[in-house]
N, CA, C and O atoms as CSV, one atom per row, in Angstrom:
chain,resi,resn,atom,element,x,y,z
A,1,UNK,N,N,41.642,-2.481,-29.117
A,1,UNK,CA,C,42.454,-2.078,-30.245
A,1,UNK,C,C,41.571,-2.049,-31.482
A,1,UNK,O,O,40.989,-3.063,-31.866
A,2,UNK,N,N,41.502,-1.205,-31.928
A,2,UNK,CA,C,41.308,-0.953,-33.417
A,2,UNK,C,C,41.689,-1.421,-34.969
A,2,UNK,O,O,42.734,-1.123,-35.547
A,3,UNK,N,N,40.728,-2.130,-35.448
A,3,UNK,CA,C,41.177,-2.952,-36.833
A,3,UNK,C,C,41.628,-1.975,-37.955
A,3,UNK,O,O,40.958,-1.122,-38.537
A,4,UNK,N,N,42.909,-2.309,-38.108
A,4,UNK,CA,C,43.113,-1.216,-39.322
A,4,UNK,C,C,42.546,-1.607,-40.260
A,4,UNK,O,O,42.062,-2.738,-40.310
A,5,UNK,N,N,42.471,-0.586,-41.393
A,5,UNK,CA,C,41.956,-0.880,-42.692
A,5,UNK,C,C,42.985,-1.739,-44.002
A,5,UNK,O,O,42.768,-2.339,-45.055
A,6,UNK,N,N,44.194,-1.343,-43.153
A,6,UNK,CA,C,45.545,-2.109,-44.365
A,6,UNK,C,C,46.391,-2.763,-43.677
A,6,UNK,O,O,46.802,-2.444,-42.561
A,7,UNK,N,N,46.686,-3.687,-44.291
A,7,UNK,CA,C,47.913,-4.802,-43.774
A,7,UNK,C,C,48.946,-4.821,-44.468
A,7,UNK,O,O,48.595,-4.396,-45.569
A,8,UNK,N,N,50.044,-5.066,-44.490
A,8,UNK,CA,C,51.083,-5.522,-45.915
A,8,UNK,C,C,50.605,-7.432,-45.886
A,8,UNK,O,O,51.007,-8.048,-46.873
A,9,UNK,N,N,50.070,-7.992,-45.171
A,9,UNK,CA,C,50.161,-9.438,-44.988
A,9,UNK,C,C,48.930,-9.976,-43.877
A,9,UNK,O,O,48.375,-9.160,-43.141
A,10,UNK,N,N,48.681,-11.029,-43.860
A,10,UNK,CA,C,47.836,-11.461,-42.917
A,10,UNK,C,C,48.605,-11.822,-41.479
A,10,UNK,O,O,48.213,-11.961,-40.321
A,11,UNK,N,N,49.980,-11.907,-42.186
A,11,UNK,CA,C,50.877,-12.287,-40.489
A,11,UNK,C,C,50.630,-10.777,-39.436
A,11,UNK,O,O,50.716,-10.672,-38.213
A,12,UNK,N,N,50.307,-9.756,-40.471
A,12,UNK,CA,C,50.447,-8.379,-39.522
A,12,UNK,C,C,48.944,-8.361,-38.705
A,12,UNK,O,O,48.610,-8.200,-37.531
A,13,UNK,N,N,48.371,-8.568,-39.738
A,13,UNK,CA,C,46.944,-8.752,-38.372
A,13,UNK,C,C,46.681,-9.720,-37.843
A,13,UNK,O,O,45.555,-9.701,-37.346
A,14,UNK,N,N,47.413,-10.908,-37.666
A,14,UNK,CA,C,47.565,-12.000,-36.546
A,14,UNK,C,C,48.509,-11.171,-35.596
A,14,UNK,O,O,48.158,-11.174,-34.416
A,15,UNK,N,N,49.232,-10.722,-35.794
A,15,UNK,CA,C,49.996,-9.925,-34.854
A,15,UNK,C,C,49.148,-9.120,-34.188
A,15,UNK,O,O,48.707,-9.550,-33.123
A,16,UNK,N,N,48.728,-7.780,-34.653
A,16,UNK,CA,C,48.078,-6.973,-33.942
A,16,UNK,C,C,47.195,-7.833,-33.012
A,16,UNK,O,O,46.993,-7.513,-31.841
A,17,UNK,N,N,46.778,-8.728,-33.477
A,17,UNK,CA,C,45.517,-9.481,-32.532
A,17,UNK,C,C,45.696,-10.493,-31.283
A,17,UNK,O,O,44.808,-11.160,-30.752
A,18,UNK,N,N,46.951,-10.446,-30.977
A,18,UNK,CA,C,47.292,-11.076,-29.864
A,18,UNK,C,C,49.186,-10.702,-29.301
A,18,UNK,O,O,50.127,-11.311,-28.793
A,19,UNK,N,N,48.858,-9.317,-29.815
A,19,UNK,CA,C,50.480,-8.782,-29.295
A,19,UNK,C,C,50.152,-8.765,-28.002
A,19,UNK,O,O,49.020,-9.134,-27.692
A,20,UNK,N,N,51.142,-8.302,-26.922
A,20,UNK,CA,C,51.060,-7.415,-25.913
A,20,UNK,C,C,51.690,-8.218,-24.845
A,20,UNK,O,O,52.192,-9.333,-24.991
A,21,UNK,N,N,51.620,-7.626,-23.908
A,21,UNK,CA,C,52.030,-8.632,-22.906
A,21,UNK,C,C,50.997,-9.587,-21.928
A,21,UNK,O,O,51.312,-10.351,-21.016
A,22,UNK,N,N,49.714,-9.265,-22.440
A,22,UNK,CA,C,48.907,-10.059,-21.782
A,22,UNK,C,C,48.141,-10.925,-22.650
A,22,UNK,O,O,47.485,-11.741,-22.003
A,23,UNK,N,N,48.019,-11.006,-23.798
A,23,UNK,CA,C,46.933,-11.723,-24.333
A,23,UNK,C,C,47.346,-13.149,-24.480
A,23,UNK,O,O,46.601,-14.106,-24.268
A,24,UNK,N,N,48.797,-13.226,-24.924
A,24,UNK,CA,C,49.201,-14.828,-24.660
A,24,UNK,C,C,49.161,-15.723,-23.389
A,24,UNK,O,O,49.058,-16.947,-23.300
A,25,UNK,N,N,49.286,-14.639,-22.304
A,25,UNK,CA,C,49.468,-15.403,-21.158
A,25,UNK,C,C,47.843,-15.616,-20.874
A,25,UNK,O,O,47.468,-16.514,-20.120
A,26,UNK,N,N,46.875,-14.690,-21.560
A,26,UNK,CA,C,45.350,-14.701,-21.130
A,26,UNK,C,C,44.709,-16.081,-21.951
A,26,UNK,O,O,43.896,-16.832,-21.412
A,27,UNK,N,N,45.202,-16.263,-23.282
A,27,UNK,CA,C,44.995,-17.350,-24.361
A,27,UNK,C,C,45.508,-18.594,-23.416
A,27,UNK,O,O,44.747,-19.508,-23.098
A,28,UNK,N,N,46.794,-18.529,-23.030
A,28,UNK,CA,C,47.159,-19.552,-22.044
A,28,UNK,C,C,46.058,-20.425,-21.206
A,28,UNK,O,O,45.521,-21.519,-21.380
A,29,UNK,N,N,45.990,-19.423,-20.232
A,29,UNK,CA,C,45.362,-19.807,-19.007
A,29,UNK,C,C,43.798,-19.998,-19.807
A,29,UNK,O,O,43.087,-20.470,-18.920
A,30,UNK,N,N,43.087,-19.870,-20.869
A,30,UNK,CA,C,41.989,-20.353,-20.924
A,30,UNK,C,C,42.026,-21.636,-21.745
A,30,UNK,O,O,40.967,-22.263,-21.699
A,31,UNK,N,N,42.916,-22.133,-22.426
A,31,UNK,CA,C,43.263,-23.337,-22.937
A,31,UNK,C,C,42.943,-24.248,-21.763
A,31,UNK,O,O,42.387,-25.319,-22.008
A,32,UNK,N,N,43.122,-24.053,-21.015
A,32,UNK,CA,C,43.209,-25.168,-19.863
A,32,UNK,C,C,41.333,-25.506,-19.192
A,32,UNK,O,O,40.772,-26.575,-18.950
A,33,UNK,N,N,40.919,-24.311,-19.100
A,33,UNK,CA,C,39.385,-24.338,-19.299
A,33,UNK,C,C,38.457,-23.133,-19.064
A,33,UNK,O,O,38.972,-22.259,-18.367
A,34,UNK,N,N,37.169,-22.884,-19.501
A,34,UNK,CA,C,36.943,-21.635,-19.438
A,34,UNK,C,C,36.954,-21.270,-17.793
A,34,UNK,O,O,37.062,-21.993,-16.802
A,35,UNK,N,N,36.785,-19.733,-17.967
A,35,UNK,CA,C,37.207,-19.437,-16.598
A,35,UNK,C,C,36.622,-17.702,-16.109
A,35,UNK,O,O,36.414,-16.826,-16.948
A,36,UNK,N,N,36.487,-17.557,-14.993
A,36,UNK,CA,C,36.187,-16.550,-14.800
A,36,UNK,C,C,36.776,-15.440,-14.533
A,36,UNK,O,O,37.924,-15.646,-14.138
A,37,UNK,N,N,36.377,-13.898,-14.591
A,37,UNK,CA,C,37.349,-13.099,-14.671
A,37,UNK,C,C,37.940,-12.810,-13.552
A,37,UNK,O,O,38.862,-11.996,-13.593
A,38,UNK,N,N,37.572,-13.376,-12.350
A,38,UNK,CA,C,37.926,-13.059,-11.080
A,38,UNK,C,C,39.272,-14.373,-11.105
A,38,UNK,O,O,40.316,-14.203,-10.476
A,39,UNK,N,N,39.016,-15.571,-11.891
A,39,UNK,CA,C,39.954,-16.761,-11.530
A,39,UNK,C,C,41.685,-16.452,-12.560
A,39,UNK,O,O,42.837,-16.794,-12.291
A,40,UNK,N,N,41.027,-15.571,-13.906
A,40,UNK,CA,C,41.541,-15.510,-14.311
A,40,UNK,C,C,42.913,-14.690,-14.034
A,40,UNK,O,O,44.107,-14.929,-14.217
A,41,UNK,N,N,42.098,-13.505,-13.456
A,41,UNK,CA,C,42.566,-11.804,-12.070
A,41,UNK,C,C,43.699,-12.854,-11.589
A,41,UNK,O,O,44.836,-12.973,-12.046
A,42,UNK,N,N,43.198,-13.450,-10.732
A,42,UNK,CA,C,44.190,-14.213,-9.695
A,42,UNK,C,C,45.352,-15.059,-10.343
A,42,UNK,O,O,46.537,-14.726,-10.304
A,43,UNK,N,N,44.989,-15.897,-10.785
A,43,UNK,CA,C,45.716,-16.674,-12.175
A,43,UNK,C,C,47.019,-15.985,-12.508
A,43,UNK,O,O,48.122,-16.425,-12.184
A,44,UNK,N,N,46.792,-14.802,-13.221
A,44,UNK,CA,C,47.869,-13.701,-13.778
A,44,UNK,C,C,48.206,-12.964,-13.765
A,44,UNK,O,O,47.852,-11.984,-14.420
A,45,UNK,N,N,49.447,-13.080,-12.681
A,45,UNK,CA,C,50.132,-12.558,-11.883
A,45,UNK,C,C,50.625,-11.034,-12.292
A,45,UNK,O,O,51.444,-11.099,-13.208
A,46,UNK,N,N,50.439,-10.113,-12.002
A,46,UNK,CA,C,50.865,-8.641,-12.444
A,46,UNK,C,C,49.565,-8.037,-12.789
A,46,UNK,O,O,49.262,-7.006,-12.188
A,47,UNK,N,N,48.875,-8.445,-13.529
A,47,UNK,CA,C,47.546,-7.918,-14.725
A,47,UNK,C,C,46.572,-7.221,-13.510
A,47,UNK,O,O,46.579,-7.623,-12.346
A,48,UNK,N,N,45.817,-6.208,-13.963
A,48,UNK,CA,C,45.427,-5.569,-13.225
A,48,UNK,C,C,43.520,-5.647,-13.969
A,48,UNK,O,O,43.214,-5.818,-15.149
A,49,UNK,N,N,43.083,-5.556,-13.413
A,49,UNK,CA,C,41.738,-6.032,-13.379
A,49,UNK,C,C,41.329,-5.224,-14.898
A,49,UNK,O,O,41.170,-5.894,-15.918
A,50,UNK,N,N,41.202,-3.893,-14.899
A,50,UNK,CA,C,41.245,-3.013,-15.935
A,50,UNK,C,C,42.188,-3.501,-17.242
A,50,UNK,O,O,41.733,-3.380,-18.379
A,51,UNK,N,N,43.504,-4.051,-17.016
A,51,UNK,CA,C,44.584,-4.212,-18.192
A,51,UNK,C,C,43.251,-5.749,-18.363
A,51,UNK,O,O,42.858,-5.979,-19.507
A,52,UNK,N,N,42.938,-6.252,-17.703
A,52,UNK,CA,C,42.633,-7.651,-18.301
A,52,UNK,C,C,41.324,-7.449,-18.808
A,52,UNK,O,O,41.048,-8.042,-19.851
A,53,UNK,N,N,40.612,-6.856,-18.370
A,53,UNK,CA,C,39.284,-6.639,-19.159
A,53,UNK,C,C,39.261,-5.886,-20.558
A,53,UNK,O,O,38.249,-5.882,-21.260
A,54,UNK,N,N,40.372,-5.287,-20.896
A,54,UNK,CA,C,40.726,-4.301,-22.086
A,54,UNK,C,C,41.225,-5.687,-22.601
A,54,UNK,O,O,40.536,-6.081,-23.541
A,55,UNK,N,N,42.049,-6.382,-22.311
A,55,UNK,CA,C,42.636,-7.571,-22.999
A,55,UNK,C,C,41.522,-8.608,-23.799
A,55,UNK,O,O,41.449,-8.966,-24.975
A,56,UNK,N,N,40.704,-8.910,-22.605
A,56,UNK,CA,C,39.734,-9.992,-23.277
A,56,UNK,C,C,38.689,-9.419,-24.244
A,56,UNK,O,O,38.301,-9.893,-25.311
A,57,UNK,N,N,38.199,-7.905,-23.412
A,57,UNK,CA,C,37.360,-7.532,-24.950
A,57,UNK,C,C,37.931,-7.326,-26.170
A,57,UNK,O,O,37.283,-7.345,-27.217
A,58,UNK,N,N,39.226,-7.108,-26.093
A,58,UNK,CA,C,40.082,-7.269,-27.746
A,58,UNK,C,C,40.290,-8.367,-28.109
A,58,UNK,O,O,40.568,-8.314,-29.307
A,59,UNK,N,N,40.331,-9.984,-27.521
A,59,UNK,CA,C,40.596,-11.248,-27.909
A,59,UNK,C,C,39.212,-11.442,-28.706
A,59,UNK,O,O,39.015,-11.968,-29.802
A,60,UNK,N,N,38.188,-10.760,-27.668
A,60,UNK,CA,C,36.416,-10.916,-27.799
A,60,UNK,C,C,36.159,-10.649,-28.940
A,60,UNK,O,O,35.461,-11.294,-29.722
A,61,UNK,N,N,36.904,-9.333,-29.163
A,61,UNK,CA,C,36.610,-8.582,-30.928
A,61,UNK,C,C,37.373,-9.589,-31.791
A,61,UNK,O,O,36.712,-10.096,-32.697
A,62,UNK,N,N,38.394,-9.891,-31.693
A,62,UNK,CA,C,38.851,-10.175,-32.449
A,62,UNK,C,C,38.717,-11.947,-33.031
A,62,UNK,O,O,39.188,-12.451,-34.050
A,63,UNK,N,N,37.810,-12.632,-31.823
A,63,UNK,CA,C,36.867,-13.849,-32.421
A,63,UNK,C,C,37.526,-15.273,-31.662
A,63,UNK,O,O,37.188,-16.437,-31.875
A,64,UNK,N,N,38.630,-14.739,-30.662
A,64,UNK,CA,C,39.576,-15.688,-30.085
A,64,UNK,C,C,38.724,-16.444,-28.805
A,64,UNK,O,O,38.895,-17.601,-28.420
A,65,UNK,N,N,37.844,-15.530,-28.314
A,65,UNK,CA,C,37.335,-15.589,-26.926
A,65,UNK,C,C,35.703,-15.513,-26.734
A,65,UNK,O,O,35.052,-14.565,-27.175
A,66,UNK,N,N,35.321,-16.232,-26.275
A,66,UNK,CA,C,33.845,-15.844,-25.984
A,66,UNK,C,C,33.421,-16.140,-24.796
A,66,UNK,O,O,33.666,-17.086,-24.047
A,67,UNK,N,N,32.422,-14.763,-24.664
A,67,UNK,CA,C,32.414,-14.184,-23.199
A,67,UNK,C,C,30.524,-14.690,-22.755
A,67,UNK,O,O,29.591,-13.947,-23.059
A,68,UNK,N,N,30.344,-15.872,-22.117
A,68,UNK,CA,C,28.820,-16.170,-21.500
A,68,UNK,C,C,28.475,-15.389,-20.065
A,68,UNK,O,O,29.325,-14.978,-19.274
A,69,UNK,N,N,27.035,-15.280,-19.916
A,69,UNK,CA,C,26.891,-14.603,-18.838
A,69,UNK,C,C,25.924,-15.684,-18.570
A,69,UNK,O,O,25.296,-16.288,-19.440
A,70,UNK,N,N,25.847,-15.900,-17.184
A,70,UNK,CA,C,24.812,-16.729,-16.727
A,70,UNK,C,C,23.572,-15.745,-15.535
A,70,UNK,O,O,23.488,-14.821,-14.725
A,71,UNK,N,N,23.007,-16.563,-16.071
A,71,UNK,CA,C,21.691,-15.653,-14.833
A,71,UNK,C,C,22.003,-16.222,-13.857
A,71,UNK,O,O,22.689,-17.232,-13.700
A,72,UNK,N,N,20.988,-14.924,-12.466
A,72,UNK,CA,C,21.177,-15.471,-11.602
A,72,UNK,C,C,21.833,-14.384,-10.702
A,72,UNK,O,O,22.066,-13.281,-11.197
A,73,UNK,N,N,22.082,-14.595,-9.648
A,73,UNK,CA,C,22.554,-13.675,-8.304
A,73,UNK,C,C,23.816,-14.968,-7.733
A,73,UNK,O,O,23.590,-16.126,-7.382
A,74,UNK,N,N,24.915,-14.360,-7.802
A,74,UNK,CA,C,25.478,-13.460,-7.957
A,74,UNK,C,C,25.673,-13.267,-9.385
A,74,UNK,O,O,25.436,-14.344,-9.932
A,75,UNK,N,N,26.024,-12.307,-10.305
A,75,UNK,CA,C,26.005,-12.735,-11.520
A,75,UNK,C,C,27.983,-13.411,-12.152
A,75,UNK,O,O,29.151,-13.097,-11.920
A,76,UNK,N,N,27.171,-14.519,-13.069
A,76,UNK,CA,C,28.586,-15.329,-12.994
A,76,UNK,C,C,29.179,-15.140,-14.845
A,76,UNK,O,O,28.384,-15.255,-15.778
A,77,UNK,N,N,30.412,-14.897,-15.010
A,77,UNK,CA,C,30.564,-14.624,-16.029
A,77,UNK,C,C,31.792,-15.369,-16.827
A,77,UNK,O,O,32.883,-14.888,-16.522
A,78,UNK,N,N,31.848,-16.384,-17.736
A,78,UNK,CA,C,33.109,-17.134,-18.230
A,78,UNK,C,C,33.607,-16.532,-19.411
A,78,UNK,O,O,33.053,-15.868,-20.286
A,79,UNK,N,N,34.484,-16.816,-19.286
A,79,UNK,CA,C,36.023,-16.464,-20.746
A,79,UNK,C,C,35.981,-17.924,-21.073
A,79,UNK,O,O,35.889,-18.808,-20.221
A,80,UNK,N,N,36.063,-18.136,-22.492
A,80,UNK,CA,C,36.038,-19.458,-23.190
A,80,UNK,C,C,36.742,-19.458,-24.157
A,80,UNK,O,O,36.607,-18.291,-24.525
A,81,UNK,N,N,37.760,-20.161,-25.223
A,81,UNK,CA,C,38.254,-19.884,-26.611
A,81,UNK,C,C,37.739,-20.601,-27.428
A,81,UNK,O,O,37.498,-21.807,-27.452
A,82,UNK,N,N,37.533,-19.563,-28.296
A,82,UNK,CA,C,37.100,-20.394,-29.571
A,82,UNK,C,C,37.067,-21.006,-30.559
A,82,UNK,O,O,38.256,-20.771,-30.778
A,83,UNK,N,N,36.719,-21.742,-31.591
A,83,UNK,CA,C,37.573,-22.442,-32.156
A,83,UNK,C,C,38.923,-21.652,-32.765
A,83,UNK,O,O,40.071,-22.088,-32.840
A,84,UNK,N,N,38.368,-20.265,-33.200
A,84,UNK,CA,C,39.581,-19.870,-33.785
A,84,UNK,C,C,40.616,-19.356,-32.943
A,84,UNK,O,O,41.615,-18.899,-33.498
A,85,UNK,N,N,40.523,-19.353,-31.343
A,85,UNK,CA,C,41.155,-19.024,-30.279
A,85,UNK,C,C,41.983,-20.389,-29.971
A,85,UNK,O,O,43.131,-20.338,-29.528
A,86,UNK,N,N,41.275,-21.683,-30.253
A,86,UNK,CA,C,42.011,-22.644,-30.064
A,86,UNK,C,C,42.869,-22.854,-31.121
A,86,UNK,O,O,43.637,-23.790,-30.899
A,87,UNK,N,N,43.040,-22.237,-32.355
A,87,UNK,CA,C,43.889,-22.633,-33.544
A,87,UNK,C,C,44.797,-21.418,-33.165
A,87,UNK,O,O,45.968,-21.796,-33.131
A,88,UNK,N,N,44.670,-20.133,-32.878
A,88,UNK,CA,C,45.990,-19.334,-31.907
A,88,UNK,C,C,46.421,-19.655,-31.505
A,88,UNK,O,O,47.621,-19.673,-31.778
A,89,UNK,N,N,45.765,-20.452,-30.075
A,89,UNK,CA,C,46.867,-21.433,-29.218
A,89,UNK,C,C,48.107,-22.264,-29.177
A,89,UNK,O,O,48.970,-22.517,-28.336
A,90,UNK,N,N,47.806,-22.652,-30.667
A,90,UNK,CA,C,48.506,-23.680,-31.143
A,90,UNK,C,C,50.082,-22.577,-31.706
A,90,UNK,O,O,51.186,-23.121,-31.699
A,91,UNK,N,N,49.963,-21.231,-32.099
A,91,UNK,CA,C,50.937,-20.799,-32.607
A,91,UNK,C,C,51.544,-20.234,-31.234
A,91,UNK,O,O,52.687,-19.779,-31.184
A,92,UNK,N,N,50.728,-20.295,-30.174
A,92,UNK,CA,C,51.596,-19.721,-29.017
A,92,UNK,C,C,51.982,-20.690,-28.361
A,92,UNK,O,O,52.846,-20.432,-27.523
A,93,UNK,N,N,51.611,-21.839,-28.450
A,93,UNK,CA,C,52.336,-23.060,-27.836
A,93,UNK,C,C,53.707,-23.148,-28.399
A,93,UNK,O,O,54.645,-23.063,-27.606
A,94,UNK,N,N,53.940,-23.303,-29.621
A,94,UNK,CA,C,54.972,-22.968,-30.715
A,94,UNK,C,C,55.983,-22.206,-30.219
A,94,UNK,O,O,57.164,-22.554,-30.191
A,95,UNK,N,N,55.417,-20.877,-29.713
A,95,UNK,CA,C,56.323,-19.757,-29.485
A,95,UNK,C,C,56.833,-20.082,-28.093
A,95,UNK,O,O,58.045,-19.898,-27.976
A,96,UNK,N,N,56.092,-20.599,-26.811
A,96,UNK,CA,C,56.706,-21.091,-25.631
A,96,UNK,C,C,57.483,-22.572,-26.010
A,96,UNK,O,O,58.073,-23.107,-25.071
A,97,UNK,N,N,57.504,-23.067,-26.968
A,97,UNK,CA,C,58.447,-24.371,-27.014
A,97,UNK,C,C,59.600,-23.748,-27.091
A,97,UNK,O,O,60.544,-23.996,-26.341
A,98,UNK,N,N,59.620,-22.588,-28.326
A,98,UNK,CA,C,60.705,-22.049,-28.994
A,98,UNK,C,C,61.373,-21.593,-27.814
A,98,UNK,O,O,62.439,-22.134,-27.521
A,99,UNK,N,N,60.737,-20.337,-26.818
A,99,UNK,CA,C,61.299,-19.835,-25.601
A,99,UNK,C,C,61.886,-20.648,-24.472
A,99,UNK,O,O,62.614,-20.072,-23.663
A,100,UNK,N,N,61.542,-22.394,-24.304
A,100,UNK,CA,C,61.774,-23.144,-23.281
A,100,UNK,C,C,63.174,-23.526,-23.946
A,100,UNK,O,O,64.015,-24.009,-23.188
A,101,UNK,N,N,63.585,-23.316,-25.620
A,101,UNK,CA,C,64.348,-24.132,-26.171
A,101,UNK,C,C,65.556,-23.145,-25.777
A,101,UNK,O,O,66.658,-23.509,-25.368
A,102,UNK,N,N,65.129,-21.832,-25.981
A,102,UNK,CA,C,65.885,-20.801,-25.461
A,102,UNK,C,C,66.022,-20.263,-24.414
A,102,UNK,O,O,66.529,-19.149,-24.277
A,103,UNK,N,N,65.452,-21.196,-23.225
A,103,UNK,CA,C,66.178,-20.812,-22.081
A,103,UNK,C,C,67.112,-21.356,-21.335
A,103,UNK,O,O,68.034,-20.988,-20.607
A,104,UNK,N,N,66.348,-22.905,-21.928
A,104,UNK,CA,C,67.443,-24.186,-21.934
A,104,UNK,C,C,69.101,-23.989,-22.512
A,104,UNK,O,O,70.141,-24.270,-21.918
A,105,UNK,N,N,68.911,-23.397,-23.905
A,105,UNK,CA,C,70.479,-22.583,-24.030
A,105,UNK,C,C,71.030,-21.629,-23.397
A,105,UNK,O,O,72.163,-21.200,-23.616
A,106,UNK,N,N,70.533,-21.375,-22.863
A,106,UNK,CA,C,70.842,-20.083,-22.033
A,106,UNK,C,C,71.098,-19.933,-21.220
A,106,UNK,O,O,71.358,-18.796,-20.826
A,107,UNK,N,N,71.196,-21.195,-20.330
A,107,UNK,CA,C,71.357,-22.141,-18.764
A,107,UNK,C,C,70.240,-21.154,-18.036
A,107,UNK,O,O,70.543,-20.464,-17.063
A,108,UNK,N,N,69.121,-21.165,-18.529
A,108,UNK,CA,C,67.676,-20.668,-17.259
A,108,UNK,C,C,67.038,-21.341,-16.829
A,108,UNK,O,O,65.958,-20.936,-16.400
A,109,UNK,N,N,67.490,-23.061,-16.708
A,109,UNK,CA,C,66.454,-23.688,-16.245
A,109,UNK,C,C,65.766,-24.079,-15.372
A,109,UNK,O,O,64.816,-24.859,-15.302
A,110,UNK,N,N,66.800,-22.939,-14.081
A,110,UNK,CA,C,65.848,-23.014,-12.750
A,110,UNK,C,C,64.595,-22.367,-13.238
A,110,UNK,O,O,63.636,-23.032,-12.847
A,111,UNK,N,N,64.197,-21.248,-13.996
A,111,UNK,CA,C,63.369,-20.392,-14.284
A,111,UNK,C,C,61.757,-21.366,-14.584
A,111,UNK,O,O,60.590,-21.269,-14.204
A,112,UNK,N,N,62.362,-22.070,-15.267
A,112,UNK,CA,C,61.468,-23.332,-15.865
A,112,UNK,C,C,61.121,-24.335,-15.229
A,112,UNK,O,O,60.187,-25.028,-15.635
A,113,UNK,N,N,61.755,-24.609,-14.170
A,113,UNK,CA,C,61.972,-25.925,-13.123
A,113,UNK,C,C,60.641,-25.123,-12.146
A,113,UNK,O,O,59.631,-25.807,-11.979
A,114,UNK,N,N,60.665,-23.760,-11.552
A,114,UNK,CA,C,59.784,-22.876,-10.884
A,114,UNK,C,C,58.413,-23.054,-11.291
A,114,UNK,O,O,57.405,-23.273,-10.620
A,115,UNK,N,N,58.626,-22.882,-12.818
A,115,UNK,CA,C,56.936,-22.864,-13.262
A,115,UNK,C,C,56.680,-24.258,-13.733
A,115,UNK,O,O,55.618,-24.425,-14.331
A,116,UNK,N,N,57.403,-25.208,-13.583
A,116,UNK,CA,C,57.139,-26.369,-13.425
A,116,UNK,C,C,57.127,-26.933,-15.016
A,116,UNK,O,O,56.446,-27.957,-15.081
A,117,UNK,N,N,57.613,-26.596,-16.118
A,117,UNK,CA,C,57.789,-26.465,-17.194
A,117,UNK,C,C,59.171,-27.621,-17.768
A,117,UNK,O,O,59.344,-28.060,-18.904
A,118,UNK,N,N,59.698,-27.779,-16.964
A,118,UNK,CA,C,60.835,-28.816,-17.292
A,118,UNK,C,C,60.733,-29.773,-15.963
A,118,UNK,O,O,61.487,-30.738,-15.837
């Protein structure tokens, strides 16, 4: 994705920078520890190898994620967050409390009981 040149606010380009349907669940799963793109592939469920590599090089641009390559045969490659990827985290943790609070009203809590969340 492409940095616009105008915002009305800084909330709009925190937005642009981790909308979509994959980048929270991608921010997710690297909170827990860095990881590779093959662990990550598997990890998250639907995402298609292509949707996730478009995903992380936009987290990449955008300063959330950093991408090491290690030498060597086979070649091995980690997804990591960074500090300012770990201070995102924190607003998407926020946003899944909010969603657990609202599913809990909502009587979904087999949904939550599944992913092991309640």
């Amino acid at each position: 994705m492409k940095m616009r040149n105008e915002y009305t606010c800084p909330l709009e380009l925190t937005h642009d920078a981790i909308r979509g349907k994959w980048k929270p669940i991608i921010l997710w799963q690297l909170s827990k520890s860095p990881q590779s793109l093959s662990f990550l592939r598997h990890s998250i469920a639907g995402v298609t190898q292509k949707m996730l590599i478009q995903q992380l090089n936009e987290l990449i641009q955008y300063g959330f994620v950093d991408k090491t390559t290690f030498e060597g045969y086979p070649l091995q490659v980690k997804y990591d967050l960074t500090d300012r990827g770990r201070k995102i985290f924190q607003a998407v943790t926020i946003m899944q409390d909010v969603g657990i609070e609202m599913m809990i009203e909502d009587h979904r809590e087999n949904i939550l009981k599944e992913k092991g969340l309640l």
